[in-house]
N, C-alpha and C positions, 0 to 999 in steps of 0.2 A: 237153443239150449234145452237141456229139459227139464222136467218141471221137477221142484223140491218143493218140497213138504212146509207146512208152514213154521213147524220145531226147528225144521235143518235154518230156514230163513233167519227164525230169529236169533237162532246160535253164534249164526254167521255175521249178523249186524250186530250181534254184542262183540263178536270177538271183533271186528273193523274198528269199534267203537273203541275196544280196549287200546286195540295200536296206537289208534288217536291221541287218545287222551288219558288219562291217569281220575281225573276228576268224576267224582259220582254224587249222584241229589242221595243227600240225607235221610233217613226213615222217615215216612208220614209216622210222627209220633198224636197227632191230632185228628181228630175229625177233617174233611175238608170246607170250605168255608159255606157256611148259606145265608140265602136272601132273611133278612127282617123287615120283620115292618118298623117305620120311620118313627115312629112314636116308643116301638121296643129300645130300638137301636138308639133313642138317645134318652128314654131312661135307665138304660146299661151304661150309656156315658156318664150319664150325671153320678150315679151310683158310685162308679171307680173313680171319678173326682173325687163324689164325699170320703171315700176308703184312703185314695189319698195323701188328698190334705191332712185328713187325723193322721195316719202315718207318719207326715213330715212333721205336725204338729207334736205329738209324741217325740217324734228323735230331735226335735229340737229341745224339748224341754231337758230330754235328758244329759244333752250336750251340755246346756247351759248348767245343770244342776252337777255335774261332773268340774265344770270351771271353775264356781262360783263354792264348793265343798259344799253342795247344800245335800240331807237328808233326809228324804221323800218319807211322811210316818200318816198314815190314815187320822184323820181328823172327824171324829164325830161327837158334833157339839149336844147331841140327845142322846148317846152310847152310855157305858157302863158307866163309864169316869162320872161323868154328873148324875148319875142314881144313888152313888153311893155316899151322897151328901143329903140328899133328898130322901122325904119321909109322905109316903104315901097316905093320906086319912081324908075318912069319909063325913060327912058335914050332916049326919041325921041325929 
């Protein structure tokens, strides 16, 4: 035969490929993967455990506080509320 180009080649193996098959790989939307070191790779584990559990933690509470009619109101027991009972003076 004679010789084609290597464009014409891969033209040719895409079109073959098309008769084939219908199915195609998805975008690399990612970097592709690389080596860590063992120590990185499982403080990045433990990291997206701690992330999460408070996630599930969090949507738990708020599950229950949706069932239960409860409403969530910030609490600070040294905030405005108890200043304004309280009288600052100096002891000279």
């Amino acid at each position: 035969g004679s010789p084609i180009s290597a464009e014409e080649r891969r033209l040719r193996d895409k079109k073959h490929l098309d008769d084939i098959t219908a199915a195609r790989l998805p975008p690399l939307h990612h970097s592709p993967a690389k080596l860590l070191p063992i120590e990185e790779s499982i403080a990045i584990q433990i990291q997206q455990k701690e992330a999460y559990e408070e996630m599930q933690a969090k949507l738990a509470a708020q599950k229950l506080a949706e069932r239960l009619n409860i409403k969530m109101v910030r609490f600070e027991p040294e905030g405005e509320a108890s200043m304004q009972y309280r009288e600052v003076r100096d002891e000279d």
